[in-house]
Wavefront OBJ file of the C-alpha trace (Angstrom):
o trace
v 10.636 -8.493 60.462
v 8.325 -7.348 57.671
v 8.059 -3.371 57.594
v 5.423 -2.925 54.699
v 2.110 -2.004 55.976
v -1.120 -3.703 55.153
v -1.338 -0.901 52.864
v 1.094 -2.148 50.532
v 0.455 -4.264 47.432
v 2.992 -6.549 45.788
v 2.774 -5.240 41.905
v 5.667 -6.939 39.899
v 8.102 -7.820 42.217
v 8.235 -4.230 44.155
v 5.837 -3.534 47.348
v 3.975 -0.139 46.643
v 1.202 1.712 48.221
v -2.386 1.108 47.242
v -3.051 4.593 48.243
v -7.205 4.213 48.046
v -6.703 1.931 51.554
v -4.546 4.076 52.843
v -5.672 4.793 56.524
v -3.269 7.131 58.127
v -4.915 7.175 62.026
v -3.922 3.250 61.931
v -0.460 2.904 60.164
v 2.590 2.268 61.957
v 4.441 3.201 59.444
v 3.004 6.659 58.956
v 5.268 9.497 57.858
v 4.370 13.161 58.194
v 6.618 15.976 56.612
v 5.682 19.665 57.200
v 3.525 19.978 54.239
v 0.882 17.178 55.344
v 1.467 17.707 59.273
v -0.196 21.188 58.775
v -2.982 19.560 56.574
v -3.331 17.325 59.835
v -3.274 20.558 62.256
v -6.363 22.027 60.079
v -8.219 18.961 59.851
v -8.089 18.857 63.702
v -9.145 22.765 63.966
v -11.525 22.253 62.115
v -13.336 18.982 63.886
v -12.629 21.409 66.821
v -14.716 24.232 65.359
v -17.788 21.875 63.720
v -18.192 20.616 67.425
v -18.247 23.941 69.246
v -20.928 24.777 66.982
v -22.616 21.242 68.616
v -26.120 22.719 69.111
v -26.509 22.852 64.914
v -25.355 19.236 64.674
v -27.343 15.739 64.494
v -26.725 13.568 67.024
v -25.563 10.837 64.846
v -23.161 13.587 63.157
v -22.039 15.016 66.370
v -21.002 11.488 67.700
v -18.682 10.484 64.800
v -17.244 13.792 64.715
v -16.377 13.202 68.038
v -14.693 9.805 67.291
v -13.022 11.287 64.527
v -12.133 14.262 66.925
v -10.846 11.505 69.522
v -8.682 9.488 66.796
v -7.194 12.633 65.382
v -6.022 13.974 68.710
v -4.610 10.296 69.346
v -2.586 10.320 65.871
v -1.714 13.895 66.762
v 0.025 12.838 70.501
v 1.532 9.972 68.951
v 3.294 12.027 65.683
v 2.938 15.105 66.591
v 2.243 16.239 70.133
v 2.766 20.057 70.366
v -0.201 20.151 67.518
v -2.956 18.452 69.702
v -2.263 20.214 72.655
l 1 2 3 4 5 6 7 8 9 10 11 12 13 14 15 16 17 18 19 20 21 22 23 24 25 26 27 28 29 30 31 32 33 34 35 36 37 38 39 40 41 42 43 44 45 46 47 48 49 50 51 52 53 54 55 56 57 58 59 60 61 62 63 64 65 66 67 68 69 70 71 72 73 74 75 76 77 78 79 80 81 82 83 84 85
């Protein structure tokens, strides 16, 4: 069973992140300690806020906020589910 994530980069022998494709909302093999699973309760509060304040936004810019807003709330359920709720 291989457990590195498509993240990971063989450098010299050792696997290791390549932290610039680094996609959190798709790992399995995400990890959250308390310092970054705030970080990820903010982000969400504040994709909440931008689209309660909807009537100010393009429609293009509304729309991917709300598919960010979707697979944030997803990643939340799945890690973290008192945060999305």
């Amino acid at each position: 069973m291989d457990l590195v994530g498509d993240c990971h980069a063989d450098r010299v022998g050792q696997p290791s992140a390549a932290l610039p494709e680094c996609k959190p909302l798709e790992c399995r093999n995400v990890a959250l300690d308390a310092e970054n699973a705030e970080r990820w309760r903010e982000f969400f509060a504040r994709l909440e806020a931008a689209l309660a304040d909807g009537a100010t936004l393009a429609p293009y810019v509304r729309h991917r906020l709300q598919q960010r807003h979707e697979a944030v709330a997803r990643f939340l359920d799945k890690h973290l589910p008192e945060a999305s709720k």
